[in-house]
N, C-alpha and C positions, 0 to 999 in steps of 0.2 A: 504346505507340505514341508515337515521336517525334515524327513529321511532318516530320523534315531529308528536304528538299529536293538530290535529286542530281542531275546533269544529265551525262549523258554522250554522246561523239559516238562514232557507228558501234558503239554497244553492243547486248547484241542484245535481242532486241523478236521478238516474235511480230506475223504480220499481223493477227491477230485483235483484239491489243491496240491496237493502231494505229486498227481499225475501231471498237470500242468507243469512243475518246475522241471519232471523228470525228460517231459517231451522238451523243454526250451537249448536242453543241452543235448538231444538227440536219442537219447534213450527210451525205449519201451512205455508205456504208460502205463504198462499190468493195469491195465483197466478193472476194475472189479476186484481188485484181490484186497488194498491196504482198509480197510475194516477190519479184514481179519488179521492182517499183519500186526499193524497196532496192538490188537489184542493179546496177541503171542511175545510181544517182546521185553525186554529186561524194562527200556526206557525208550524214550526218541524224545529228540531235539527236534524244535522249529525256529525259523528265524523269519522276522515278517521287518516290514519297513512300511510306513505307514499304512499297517493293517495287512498288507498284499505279504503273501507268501513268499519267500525268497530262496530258502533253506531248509534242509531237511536232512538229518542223522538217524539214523536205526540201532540201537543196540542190542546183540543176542548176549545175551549171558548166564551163568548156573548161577550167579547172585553171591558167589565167594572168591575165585579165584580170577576166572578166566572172562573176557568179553571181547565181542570181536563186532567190531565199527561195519556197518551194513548202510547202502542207498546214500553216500556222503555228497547232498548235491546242493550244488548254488547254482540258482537260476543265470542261465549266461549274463544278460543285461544287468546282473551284481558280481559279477566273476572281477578281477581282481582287484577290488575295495578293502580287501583283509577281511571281508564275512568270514571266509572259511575259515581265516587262523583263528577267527575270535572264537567261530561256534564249534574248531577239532579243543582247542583249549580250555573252552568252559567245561567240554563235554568230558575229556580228558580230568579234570581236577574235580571235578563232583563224581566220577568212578572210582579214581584214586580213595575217596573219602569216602566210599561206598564200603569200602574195604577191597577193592577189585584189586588185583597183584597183576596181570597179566590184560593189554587190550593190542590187538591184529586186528590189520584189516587190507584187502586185495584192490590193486588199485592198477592204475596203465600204467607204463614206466614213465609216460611223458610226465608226471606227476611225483617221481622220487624224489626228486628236488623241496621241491613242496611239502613231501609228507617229513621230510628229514627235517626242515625249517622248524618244524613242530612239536621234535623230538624226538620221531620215530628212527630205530634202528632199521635198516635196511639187510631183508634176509631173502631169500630165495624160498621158490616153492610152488607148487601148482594148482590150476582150477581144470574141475571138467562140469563145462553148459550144455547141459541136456538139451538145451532150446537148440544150441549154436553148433553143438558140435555132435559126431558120431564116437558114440563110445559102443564099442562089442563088449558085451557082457560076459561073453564064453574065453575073455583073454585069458590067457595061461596062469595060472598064479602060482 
């Protein structure tokens, strides 16, 4: 066992594995859905370590201006190795060359620290989780 760390984009990946790393850090497995996610999106990242799954990136993007970082996860048992910095970094610098001008992405605060290390500005802003939360639709506008 090595342990070299690969990171590749648009390689392939089973949904199952993808689900796997998402449940090891306590998140949802969307069981059933990433075939089709995959399919819809600008690019995605993996990061495997001898073979085994470890990481996972999503990008949405219009393919000119804007992209926004989706599912940024490292399997607990590779959580602070610097996987992440390596795989927000590669990901980051082959968008940049994409032509992309603009990449966001929503994250817990415990993690500002972290996303800052990496370059990101720190702005403010909000989510509404249709899973998680009650949004009224009849609100006042």
């Amino acid at each position: 066992m090595n342990n070299a760390v690969e990171i590749e984009r648009n390689g392939v990946v089973q949904p199952e594995e993808i689900a796997d790393v998402r449940e090891s850090v306590g998140w949802d497995r969307l069981e059933g859905t990433y075939q089709e996610t995959l399919s819809r999106l600008y690019s995605y990242y993996t990061v495997r370590t001898d073979g085994r799954l470890v990481g996972y990136l999503g990008v949405v993007s219009d393919g000119i201006a804007d992209a926004m970082l989706v599912d940024v996860v490292i399997h607990r048992e590779y959580q602070g190795k610097g996987i992440g910095k390596r795989l927000l970094i590669q990901a980051l610098r082959e968008l940049r060359d994409d032509g992309i001008r603009g990449v966001q992405l929503t994250f817990a605060s415990e993690l500002e620290d972290f996303y800052r290390s990496v370059g990101f500005r720190i702005l403010s802003g909000g989510l509404i989780d249709f899973k998680y939360m009650e949004w009224d639709p009849d609100t006042d506008l």
